[in-house]
mmCIF file of the N, C-alpha and C atoms, coordinates in Angstrom:
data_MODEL
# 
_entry.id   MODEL 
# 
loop_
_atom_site.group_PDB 
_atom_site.id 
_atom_site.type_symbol 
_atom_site.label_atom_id 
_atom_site.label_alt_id 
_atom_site.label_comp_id 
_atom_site.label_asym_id 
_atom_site.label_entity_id 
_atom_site.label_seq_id 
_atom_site.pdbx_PDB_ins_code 
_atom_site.Cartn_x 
_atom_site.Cartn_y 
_atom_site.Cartn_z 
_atom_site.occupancy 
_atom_site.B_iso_or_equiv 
_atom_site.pdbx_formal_charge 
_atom_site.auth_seq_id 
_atom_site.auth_comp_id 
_atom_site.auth_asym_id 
_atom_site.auth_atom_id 
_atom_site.pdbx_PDB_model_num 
ATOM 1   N N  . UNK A 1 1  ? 8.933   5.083   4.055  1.00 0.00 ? 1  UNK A N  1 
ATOM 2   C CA . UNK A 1 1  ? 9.654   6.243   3.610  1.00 0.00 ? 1  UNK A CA 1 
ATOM 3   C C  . UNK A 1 1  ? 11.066  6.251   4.189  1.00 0.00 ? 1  UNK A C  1 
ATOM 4   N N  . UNK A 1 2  ? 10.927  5.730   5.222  1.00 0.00 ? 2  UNK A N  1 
ATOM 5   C CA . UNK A 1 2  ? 12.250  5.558   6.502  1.00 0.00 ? 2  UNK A CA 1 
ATOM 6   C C  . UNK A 1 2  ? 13.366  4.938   5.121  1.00 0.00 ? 2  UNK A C  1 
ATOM 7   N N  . UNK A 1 3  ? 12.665  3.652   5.087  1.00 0.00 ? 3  UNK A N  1 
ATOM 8   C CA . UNK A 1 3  ? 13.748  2.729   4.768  1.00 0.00 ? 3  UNK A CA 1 
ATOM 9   C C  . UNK A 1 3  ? 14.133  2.906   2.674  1.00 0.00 ? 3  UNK A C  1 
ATOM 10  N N  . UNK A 1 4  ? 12.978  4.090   2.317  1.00 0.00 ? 4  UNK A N  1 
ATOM 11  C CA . UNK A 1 4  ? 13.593  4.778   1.182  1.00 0.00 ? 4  UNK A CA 1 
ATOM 12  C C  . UNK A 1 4  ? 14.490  5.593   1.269  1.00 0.00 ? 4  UNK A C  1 
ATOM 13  N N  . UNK A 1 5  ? 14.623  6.147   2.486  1.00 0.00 ? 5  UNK A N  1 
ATOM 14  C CA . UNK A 1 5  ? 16.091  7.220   2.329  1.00 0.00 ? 5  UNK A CA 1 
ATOM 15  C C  . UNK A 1 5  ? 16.911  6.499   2.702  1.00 0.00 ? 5  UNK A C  1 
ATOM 16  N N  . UNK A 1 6  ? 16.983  5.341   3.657  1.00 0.00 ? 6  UNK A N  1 
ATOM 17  C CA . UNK A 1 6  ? 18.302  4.949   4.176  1.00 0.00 ? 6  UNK A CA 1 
ATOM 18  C C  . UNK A 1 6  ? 19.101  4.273   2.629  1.00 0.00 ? 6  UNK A C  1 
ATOM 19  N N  . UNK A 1 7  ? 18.367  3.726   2.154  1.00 0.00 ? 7  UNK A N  1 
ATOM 20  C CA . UNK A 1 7  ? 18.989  2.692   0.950  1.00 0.00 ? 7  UNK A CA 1 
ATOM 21  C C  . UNK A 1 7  ? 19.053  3.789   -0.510 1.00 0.00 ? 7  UNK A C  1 
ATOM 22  N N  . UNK A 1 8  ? 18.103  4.410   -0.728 1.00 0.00 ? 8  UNK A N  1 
ATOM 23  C CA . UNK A 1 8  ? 18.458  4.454   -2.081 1.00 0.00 ? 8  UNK A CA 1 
ATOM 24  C C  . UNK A 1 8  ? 18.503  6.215   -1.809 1.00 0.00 ? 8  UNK A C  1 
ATOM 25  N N  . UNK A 1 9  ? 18.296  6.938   -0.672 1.00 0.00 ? 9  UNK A N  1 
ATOM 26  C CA . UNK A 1 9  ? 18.506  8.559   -0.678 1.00 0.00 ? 9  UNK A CA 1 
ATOM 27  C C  . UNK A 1 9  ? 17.737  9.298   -0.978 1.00 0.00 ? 9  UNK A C  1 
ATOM 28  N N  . UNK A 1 10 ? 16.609  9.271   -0.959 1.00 0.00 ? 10 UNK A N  1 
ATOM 29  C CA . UNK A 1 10 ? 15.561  9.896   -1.447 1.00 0.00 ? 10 UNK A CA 1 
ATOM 30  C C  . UNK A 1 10 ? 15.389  10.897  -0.283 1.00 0.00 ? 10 UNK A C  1 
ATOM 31  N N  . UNK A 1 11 ? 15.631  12.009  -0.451 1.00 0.00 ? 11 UNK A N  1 
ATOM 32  C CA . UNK A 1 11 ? 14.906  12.879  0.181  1.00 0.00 ? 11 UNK A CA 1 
ATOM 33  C C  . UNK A 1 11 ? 13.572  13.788  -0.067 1.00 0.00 ? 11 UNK A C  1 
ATOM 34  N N  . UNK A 1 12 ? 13.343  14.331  -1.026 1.00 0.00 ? 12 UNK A N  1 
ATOM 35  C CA . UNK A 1 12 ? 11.848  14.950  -1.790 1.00 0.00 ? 12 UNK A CA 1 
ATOM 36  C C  . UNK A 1 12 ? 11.085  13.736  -1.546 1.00 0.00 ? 12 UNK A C  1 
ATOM 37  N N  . UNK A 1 13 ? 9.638   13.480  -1.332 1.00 0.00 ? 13 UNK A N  1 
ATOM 38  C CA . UNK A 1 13 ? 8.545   12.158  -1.393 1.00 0.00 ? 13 UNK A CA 1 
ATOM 39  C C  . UNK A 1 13 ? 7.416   12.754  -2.445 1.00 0.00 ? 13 UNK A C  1 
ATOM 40  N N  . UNK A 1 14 ? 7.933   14.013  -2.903 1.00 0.00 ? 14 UNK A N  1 
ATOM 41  C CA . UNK A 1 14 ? 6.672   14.640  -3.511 1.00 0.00 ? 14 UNK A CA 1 
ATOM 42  C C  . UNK A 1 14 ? 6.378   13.989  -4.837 1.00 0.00 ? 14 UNK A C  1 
ATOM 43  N N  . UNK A 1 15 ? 7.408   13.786  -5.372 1.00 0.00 ? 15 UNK A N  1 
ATOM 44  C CA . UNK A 1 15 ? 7.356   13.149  -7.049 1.00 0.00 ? 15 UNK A CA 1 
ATOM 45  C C  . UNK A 1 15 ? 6.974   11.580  -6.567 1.00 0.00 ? 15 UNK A C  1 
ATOM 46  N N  . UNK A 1 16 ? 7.109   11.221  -5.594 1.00 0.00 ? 16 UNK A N  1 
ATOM 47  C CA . UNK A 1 16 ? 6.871   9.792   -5.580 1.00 0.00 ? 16 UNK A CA 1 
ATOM 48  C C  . UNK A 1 16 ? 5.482   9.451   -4.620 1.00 0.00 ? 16 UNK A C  1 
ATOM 49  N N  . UNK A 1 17 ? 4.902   10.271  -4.005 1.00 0.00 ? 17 UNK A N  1 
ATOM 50  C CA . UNK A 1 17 ? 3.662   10.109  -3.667 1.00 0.00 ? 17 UNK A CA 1 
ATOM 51  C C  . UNK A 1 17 ? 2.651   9.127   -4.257 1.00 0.00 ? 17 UNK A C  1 
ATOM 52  N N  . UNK A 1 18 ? 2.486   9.891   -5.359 1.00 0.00 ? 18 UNK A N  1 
ATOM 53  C CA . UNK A 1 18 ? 1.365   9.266   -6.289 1.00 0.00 ? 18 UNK A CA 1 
ATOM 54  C C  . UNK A 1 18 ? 1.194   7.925   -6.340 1.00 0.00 ? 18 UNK A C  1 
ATOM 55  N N  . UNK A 1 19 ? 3.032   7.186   -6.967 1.00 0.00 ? 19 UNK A N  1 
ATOM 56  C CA . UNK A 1 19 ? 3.454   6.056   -6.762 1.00 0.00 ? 19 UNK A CA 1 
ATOM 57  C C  . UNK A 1 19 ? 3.512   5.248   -6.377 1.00 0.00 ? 19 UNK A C  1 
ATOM 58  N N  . UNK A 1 20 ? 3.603   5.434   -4.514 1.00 0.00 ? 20 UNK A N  1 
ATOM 59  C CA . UNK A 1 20 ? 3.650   4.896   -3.272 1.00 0.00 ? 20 UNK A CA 1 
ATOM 60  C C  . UNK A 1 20 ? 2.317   4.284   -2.972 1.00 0.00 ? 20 UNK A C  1 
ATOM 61  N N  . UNK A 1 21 ? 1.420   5.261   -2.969 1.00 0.00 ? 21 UNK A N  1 
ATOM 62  C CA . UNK A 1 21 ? -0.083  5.191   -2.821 1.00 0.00 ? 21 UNK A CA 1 
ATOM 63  C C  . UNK A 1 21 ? -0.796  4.256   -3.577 1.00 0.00 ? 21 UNK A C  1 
ATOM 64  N N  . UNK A 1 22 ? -0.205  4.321   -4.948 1.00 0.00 ? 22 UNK A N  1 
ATOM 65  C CA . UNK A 1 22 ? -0.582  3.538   -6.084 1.00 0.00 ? 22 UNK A CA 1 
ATOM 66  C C  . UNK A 1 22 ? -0.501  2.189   -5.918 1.00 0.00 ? 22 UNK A C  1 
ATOM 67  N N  . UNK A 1 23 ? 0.812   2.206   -5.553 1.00 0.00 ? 23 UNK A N  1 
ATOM 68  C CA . UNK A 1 23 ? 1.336   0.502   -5.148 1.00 0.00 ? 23 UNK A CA 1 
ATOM 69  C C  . UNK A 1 23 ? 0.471   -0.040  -3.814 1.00 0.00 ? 23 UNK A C  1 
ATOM 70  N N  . UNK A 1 24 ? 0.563   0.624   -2.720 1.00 0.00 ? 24 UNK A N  1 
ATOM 71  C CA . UNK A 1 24 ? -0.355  0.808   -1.594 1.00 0.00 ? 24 UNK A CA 1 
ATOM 72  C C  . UNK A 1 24 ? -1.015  -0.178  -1.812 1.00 0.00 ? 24 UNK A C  1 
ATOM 73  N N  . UNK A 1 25 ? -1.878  0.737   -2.834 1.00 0.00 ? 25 UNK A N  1 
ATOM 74  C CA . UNK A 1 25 ? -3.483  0.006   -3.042 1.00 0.00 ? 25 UNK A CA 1 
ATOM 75  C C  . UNK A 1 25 ? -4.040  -0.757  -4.125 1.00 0.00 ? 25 UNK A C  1 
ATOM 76  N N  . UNK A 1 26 ? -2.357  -1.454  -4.607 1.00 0.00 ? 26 UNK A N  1 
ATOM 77  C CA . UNK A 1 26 ? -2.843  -2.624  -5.224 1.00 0.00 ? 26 UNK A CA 1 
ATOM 78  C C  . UNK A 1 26 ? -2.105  -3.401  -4.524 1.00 0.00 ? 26 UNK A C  1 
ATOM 79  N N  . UNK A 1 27 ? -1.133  -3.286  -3.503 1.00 0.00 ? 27 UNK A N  1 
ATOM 80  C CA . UNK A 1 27 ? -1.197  -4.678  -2.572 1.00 0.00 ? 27 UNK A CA 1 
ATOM 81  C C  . UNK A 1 27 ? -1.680  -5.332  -1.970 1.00 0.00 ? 27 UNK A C  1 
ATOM 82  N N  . UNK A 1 28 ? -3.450  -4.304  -1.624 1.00 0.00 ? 28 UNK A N  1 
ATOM 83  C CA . UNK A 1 28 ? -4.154  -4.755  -0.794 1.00 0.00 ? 28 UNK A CA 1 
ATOM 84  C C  . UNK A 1 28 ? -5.056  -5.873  -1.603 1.00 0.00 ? 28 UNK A C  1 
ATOM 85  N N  . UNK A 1 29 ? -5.986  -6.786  -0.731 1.00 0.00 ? 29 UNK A N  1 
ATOM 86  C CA . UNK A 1 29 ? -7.371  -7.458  -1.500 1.00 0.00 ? 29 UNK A CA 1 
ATOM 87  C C  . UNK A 1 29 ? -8.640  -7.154  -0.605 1.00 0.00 ? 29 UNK A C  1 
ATOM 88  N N  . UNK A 1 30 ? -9.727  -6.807  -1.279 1.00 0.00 ? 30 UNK A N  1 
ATOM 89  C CA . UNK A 1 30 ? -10.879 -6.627  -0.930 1.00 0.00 ? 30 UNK A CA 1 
ATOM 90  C C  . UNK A 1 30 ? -12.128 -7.379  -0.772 1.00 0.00 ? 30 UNK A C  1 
ATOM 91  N N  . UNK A 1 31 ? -12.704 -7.869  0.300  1.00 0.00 ? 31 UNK A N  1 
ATOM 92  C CA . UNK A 1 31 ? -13.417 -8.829  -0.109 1.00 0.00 ? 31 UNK A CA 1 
ATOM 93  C C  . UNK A 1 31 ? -14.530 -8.571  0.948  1.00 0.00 ? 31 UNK A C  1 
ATOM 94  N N  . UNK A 1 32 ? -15.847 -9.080  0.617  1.00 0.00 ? 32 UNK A N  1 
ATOM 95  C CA . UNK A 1 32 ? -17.179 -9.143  1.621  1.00 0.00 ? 32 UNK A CA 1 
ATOM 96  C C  . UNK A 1 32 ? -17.145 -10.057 2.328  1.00 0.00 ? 32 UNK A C  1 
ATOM 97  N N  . UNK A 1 33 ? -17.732 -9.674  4.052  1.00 0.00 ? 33 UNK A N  1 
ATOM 98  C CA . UNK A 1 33 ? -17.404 -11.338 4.529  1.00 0.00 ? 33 UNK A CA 1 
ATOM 99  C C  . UNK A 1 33 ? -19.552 -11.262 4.488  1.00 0.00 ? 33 UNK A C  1 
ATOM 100 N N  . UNK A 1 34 ? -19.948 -10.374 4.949  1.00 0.00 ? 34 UNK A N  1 
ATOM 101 C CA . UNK A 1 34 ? -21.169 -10.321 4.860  1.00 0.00 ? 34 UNK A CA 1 
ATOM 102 C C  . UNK A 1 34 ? -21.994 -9.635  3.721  1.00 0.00 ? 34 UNK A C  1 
ATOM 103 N N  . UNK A 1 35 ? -23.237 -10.265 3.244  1.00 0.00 ? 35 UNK A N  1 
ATOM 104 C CA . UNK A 1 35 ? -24.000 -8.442  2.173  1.00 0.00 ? 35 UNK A CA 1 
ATOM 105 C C  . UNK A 1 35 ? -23.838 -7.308  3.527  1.00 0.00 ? 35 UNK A C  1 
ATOM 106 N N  . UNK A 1 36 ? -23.934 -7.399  4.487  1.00 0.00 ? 36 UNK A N  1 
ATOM 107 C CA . UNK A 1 36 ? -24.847 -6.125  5.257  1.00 0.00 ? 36 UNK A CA 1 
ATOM 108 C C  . UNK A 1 36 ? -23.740 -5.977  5.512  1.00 0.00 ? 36 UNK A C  1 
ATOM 109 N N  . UNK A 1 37 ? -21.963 -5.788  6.043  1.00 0.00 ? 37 UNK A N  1 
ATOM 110 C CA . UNK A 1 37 ? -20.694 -5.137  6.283  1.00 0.00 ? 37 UNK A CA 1 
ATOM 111 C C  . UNK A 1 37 ? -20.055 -4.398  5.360  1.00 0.00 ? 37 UNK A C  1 
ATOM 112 N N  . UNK A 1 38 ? -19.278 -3.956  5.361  1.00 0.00 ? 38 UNK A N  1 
ATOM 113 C CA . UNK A 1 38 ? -18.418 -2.924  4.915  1.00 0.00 ? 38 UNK A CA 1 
ATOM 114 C C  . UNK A 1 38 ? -17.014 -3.854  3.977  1.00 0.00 ? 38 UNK A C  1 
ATOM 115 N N  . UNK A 1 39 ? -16.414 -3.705  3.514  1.00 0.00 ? 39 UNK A N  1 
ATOM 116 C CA . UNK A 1 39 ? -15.147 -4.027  2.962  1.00 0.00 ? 39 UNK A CA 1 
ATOM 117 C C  . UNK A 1 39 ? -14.396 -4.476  3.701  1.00 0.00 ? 39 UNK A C  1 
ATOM 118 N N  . UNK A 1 40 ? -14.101 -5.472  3.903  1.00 0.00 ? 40 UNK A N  1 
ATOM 119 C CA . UNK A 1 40 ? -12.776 -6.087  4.421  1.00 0.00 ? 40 UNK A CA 1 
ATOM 120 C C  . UNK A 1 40 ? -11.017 -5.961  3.980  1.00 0.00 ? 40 UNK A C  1 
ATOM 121 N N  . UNK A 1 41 ? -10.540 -5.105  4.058  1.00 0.00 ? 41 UNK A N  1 
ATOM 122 C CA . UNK A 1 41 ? -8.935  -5.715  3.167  1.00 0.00 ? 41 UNK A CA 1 
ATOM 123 C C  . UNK A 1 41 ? -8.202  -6.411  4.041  1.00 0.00 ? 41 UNK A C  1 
ATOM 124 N N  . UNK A 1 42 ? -7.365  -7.218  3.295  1.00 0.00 ? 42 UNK A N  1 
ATOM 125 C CA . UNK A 1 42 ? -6.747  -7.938  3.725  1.00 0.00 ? 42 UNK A CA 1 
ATOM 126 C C  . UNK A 1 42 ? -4.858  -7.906  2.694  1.00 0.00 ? 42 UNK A C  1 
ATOM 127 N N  . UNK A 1 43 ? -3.961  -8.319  3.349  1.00 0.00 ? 43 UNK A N  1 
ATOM 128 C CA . UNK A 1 43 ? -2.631  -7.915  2.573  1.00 0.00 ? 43 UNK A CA 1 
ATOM 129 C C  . UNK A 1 43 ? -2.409  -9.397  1.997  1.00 0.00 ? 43 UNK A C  1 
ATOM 130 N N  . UNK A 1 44 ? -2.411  -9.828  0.911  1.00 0.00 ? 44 UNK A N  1 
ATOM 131 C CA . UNK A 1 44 ? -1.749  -11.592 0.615  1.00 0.00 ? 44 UNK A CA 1 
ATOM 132 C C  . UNK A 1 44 ? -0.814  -12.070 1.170  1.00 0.00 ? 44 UNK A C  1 
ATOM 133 N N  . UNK A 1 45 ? -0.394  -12.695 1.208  1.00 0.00 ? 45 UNK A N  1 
ATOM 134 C CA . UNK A 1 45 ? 0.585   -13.502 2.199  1.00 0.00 ? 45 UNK A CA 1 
ATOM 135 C C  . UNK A 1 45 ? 1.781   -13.249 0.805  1.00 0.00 ? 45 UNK A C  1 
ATOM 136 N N  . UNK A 1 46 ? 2.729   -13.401 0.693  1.00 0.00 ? 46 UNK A N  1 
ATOM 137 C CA . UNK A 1 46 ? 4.114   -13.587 0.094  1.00 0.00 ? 46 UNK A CA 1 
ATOM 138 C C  . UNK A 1 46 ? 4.957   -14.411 0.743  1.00 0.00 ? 46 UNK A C  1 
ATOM 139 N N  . UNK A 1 47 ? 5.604   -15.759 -0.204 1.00 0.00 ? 47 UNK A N  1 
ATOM 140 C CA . UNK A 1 47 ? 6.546   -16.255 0.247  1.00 0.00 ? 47 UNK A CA 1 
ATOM 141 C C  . UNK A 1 47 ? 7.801   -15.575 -0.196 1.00 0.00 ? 47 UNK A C  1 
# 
């Protein structure tokens, strides 16, 4: 959020919430390491 106001000025986050969150949680990946554990995420690497 920091580095949305410094660059582009955003002060309100309310209209862009949804957005943020959205993106969030498709950057993540989900994967089983066991049947019997819980969800793992993990972030992809980017070159």
């Amino acid at each position: 959020m920091r580095l949305l106001h410094d660059q582009v000025g955003i002060v309100c986050f309310d209209e862009y919430k949804q957005i943020i969150l959205q993106k969030y949680s498709c950057s993540r990946t989900a994967f089983t390491g066991l049947p019997s554990l819980l969800l793992l995420y993990a972030c992809p690497l980017r070159n």
